[in-house]
KEKESE-93876 format. One record per atom (N, C-alpha, C): residue number from 1; residue in three letters; y, x, z. Coordinates in nm, 4 decimals. Last residue first. Layout:
BEGIN
NUM,ALA,Y,X,Z
...
END
This chain:
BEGIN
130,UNK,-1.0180,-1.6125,1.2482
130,UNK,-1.1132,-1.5928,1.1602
130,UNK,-1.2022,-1.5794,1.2446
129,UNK,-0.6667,-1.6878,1.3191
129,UNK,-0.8110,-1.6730,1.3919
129,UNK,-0.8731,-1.7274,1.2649
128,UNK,-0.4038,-1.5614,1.0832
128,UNK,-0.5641,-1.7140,1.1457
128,UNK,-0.6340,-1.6436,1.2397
127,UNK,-0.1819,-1.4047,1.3182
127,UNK,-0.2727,-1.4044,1.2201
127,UNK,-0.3467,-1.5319,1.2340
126,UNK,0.1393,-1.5888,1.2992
126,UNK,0.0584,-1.5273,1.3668
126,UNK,-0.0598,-1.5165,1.2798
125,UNK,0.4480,-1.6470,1.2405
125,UNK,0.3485,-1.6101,1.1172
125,UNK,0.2152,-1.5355,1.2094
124,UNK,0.6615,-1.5538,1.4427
124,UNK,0.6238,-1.7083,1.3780
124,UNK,0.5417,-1.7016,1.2955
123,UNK,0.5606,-1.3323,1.5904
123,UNK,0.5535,-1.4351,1.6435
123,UNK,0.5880,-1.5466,1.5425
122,UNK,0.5699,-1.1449,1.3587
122,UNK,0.4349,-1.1355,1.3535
122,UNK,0.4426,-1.2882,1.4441
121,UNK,0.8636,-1.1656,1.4012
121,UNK,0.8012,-1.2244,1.2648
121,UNK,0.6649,-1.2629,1.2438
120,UNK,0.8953,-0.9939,1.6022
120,UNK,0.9107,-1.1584,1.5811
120,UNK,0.8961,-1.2122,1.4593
119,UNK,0.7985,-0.7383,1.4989
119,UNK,0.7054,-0.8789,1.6235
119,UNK,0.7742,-1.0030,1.6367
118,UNK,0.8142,-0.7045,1.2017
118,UNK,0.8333,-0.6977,1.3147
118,UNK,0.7965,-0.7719,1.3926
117,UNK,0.5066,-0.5604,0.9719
117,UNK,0.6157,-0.7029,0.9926
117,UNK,0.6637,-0.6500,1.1396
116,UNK,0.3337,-0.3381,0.9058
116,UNK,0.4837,-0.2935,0.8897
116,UNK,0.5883,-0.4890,0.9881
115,UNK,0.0698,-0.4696,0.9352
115,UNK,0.1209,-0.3245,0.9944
115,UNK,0.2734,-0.2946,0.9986
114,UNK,0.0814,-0.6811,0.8148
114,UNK,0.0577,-0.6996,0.9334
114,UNK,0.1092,-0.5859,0.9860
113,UNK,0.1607,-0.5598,0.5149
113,UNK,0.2236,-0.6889,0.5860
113,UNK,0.2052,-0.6918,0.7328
112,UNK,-0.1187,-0.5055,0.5266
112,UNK,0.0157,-0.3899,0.5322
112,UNK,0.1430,-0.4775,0.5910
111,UNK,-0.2997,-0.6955,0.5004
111,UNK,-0.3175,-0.5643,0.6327
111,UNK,-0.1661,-0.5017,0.6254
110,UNK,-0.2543,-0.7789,0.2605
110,UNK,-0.2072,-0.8442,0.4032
110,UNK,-0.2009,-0.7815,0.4770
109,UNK,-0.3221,-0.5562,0.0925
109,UNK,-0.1789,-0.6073,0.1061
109,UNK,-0.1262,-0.6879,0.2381
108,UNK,-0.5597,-0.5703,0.1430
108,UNK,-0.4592,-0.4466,0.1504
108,UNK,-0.3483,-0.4836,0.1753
107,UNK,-0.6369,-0.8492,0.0238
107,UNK,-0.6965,-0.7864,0.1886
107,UNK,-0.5538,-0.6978,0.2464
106,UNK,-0.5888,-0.8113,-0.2598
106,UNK,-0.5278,-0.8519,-0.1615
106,UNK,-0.5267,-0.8525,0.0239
105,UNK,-0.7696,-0.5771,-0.2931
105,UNK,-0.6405,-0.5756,-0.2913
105,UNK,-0.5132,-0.6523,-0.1969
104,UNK,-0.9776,-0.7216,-0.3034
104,UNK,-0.9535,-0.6354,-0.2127
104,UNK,-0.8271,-0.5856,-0.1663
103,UNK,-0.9194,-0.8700,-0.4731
103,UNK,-0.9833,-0.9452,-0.3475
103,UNK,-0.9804,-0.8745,-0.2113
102,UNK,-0.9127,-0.6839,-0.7187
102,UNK,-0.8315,-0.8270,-0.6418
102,UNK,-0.8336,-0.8811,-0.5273
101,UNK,-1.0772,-0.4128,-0.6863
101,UNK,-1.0502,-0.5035,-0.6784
101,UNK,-0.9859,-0.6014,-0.6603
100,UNK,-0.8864,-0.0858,-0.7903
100,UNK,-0.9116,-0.1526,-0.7171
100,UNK,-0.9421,-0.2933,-0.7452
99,UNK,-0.8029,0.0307,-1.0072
99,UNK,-0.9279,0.0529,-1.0058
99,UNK,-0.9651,-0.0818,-0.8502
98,UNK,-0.5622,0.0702,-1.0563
98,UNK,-0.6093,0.0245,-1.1589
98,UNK,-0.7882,-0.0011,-1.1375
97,UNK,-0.4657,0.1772,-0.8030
97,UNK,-0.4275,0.0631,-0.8304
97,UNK,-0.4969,-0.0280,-0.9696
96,UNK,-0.5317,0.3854,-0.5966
96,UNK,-0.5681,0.3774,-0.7661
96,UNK,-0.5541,0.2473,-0.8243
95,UNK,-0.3474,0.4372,-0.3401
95,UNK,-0.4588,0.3576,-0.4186
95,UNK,-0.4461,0.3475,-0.5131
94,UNK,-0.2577,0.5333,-0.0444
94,UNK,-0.2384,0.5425,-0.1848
94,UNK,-0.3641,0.5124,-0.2569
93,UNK,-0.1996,0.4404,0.3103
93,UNK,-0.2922,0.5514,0.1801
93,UNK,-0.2115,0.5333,0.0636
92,UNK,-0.0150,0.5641,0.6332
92,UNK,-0.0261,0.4533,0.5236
92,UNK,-0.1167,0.5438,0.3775
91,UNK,0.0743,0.6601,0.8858
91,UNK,0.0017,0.5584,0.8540
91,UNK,-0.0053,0.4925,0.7065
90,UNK,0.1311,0.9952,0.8461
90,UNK,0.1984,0.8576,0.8487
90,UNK,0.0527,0.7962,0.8158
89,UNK,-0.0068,1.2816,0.8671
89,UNK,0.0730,1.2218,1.0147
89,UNK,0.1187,1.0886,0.9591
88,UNK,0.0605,1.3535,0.5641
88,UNK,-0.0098,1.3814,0.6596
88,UNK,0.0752,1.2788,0.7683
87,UNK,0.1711,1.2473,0.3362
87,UNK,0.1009,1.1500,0.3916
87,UNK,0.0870,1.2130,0.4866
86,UNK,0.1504,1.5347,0.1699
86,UNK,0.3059,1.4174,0.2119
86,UNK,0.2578,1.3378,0.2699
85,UNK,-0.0826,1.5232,0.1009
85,UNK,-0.0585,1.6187,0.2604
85,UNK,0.1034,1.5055,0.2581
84,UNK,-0.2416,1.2597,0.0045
84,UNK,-0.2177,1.3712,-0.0369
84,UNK,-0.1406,1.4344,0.1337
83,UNK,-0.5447,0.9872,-0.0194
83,UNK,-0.4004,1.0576,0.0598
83,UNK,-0.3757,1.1961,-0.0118
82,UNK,-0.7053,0.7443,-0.1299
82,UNK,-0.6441,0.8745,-0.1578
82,UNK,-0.5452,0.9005,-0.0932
81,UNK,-0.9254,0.4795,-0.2612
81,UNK,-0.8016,0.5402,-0.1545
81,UNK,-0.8299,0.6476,-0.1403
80,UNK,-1.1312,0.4086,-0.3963
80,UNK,-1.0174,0.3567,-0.4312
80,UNK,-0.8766,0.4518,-0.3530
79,UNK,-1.4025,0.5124,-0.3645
79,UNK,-1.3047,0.5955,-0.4532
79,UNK,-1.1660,0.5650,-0.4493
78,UNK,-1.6019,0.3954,-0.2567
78,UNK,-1.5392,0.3378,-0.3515
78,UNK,-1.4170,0.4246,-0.4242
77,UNK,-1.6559,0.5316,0.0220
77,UNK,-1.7154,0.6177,-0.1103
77,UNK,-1.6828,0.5124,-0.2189
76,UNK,-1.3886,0.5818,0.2350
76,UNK,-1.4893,0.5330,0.1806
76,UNK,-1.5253,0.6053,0.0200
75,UNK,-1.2274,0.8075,0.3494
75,UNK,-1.3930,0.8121,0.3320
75,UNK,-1.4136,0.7000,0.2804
74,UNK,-0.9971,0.6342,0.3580
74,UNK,-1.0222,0.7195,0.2665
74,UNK,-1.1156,0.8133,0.2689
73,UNK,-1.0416,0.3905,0.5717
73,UNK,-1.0423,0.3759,0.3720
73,UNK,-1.0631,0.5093,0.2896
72,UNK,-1.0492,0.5506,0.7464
72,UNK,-1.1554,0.5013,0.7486
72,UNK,-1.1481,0.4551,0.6075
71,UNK,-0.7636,0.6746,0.7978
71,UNK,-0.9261,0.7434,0.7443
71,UNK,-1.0299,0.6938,0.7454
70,UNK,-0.6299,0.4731,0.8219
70,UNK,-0.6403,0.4885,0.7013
70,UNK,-0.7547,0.6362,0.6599
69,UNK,-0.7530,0.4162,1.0591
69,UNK,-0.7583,0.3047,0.9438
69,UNK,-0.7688,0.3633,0.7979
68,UNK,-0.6725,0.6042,1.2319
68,UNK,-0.8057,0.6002,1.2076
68,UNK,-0.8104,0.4962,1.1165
67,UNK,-0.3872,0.5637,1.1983
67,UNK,-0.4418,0.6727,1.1466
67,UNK,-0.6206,0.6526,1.1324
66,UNK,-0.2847,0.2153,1.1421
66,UNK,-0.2571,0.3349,1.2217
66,UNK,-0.3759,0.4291,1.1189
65,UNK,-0.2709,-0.0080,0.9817
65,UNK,-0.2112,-0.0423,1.1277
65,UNK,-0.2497,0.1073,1.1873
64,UNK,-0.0561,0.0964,0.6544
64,UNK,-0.2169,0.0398,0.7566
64,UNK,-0.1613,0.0535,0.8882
63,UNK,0.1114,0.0953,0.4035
63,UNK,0.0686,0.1024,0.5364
63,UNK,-0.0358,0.0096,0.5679
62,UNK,0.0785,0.2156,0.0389
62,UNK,0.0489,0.0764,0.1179
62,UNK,-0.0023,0.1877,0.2944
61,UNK,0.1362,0.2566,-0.2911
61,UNK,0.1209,0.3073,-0.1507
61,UNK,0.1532,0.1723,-0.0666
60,UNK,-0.0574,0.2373,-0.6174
60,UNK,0.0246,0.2016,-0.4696
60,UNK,0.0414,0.2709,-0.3447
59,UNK,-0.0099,0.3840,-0.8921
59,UNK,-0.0587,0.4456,-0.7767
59,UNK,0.0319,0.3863,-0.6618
58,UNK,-0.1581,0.3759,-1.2149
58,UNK,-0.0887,0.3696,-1.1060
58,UNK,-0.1584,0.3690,-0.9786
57,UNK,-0.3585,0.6989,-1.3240
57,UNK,-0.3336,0.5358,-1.3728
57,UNK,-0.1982,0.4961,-1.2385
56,UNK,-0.3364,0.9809,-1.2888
56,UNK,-0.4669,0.8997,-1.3795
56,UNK,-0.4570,0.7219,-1.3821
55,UNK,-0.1116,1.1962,-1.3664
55,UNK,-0.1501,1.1118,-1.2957
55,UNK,-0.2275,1.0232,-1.3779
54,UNK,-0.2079,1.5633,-1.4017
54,UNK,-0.1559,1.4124,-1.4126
54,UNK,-0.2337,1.3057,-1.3776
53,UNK,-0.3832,1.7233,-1.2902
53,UNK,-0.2646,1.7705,-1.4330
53,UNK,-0.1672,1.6363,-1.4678
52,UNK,-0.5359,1.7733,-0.9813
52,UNK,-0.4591,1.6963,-1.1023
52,UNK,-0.3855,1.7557,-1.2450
51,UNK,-0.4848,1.8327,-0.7259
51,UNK,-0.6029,1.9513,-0.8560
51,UNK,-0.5769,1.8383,-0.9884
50,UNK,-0.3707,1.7659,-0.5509
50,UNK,-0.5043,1.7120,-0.5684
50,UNK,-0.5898,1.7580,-0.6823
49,UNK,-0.1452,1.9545,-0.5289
49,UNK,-0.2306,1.9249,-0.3723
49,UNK,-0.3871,1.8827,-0.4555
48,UNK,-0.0407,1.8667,-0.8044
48,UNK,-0.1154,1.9948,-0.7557
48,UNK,-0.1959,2.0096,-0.6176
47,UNK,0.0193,1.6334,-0.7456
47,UNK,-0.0494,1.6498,-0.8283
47,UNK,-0.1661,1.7677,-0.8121
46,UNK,0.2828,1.6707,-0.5721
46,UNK,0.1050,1.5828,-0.5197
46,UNK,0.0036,1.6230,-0.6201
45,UNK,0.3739,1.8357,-0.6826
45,UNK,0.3506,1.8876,-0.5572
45,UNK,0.2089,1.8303,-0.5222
44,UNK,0.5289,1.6386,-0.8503
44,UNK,0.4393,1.7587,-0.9299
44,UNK,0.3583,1.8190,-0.8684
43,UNK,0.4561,1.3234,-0.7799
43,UNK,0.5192,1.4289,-0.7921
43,UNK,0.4056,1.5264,-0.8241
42,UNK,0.3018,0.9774,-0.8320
42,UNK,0.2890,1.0865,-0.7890
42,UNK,0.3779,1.2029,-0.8434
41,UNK,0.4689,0.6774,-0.7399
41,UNK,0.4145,0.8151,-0.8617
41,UNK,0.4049,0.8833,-0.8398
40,UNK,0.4292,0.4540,-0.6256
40,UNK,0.4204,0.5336,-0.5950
40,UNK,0.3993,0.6888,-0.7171
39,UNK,0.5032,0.0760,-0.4990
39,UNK,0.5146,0.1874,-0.6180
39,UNK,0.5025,0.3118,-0.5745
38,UNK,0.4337,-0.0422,-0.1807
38,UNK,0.5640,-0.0066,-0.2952
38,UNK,0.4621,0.0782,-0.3930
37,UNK,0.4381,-0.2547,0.0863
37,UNK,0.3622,-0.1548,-0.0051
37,UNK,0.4488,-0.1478,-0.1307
36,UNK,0.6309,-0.2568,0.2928
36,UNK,0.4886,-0.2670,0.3591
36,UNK,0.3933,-0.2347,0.2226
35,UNK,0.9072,-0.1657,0.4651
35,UNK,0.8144,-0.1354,0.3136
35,UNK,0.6670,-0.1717,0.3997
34,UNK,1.1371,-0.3884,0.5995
34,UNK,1.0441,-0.2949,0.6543
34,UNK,0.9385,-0.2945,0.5226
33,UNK,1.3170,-0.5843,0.5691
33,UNK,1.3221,-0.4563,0.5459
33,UNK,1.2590,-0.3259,0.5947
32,UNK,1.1082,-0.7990,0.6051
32,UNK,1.2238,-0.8198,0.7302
32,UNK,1.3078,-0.6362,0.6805
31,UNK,0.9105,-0.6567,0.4186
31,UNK,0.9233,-0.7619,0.5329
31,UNK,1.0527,-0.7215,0.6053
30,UNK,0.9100,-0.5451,0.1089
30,UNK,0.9458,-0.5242,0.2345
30,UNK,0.9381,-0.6497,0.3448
29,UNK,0.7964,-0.3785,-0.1982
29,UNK,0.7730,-0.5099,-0.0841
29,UNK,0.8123,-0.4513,0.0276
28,UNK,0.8832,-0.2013,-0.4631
28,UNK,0.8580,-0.1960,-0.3080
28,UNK,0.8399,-0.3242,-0.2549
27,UNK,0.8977,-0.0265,-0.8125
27,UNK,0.8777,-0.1470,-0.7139
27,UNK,0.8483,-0.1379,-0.5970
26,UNK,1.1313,0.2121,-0.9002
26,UNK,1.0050,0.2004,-0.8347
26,UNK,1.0251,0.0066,-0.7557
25,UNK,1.3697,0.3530,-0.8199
25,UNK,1.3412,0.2390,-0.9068
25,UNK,1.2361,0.1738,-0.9630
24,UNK,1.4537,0.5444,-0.6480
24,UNK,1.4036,0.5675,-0.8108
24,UNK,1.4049,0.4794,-0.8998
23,UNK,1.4863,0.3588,-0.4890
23,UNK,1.5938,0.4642,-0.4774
23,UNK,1.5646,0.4995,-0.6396
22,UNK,1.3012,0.0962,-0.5443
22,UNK,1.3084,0.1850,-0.4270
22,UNK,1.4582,0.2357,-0.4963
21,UNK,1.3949,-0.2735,-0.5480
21,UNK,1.3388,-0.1625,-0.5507
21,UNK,1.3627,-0.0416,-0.5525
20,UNK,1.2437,-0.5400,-0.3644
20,UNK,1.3398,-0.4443,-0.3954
20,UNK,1.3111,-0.2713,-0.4628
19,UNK,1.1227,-0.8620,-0.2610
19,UNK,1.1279,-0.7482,-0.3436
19,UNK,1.2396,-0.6609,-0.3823
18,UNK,1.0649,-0.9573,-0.0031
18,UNK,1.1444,-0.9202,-0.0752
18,UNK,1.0692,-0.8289,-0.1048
17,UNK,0.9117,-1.1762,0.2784
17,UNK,0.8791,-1.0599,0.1852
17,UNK,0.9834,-1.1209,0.0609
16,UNK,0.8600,-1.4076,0.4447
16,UNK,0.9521,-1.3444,0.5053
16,UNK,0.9293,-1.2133,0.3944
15,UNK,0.5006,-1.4193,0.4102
15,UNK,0.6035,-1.5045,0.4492
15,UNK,0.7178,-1.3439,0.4832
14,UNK,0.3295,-1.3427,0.0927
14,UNK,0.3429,-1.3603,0.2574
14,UNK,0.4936,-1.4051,0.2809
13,UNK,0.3725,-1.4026,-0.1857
13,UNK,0.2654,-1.5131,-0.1302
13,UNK,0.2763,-1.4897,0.0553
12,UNK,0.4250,-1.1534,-0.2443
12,UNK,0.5241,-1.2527,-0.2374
12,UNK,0.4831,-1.3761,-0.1681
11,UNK,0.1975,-0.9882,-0.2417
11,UNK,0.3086,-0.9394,-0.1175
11,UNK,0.3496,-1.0597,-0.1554
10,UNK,0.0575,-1.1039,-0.4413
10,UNK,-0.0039,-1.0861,-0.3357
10,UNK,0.1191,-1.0634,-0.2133
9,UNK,0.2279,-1.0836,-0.6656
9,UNK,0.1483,-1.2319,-0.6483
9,UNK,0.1450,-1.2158,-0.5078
8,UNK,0.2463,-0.8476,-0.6662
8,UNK,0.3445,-0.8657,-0.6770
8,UNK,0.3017,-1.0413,-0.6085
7,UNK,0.0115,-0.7212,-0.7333
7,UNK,0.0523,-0.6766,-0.5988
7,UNK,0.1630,-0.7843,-0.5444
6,UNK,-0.0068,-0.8545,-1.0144
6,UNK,-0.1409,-0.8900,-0.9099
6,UNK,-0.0746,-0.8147,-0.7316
5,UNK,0.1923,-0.7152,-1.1412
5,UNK,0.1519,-0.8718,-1.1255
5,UNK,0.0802,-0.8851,-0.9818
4,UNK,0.0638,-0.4781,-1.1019
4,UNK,0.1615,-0.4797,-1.0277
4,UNK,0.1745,-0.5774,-1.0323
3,UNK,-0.2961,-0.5145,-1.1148
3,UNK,-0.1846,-0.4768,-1.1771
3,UNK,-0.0808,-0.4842,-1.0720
2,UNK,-0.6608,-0.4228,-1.0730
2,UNK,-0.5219,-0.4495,-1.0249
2,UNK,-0.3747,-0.4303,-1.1586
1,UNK,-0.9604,-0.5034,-1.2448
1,UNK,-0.8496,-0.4110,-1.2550
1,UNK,-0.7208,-0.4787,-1.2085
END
């Protein structure tokens, strides 16, 4: 089980990342002021989009490097990732944050980092070759 500790470990651990937080007051990670995964509560609108009565634990939002990414997390059959229609057309899911693995998590987190950093940032912090 993720916590915001555990997001918080994970975004701070990349290079060039602040914490700030949103307009609401909501936690956010940004690179170079670019959100690469923040806090997310769901509204009354999302709720209802998803047949909800409320929200069932926290709820990150996190960019991905484009649209077939993030439909490829949200078929998966782990359950973890979730879009609502406010999402339509943007790159980025929403995750059951309480449900997700660590390991995975952190994965998420780098991927978002990679998706949102600017290119001269991506130039001093290049990915490992794996």
């Amino acid at each position: 089980m993720a916590t915001w500790d555990d997001v918080r470990r994970h975004a701070l651990a990349l290079p060039e990342v602040e914490e700030l937080p949103t307009y609401g007051g909501a936690s956010s990670w940004k690179v170079r002021k670019k959100l690469f995964v923040w806090e997310r509560p769901l509204r009354q609108g999302d709720l209802a989009d998803l047949g909800w009565s409320e929200q069932p634990g926290p709820v990150l939002g996190a960019r991905v490097p484009d649209l077939g990414a993030k439909e490829a997390l949200v078929a998966e059959e782990s359950g973890f990732y979730f879009t609502t229609p406010h999402f339509d057309g943007h790159a980025s899911v929403l995750v059951h944050l309480d449900a997700v693995p660590d390991d995975e998590l952190g994965e998420l987190v780098t991927e978002a980092w990679y998706a949102a950093a600017p290119a001269m940032v991506l130039r001093r912090h290049p990915r490992d070759p794996a």
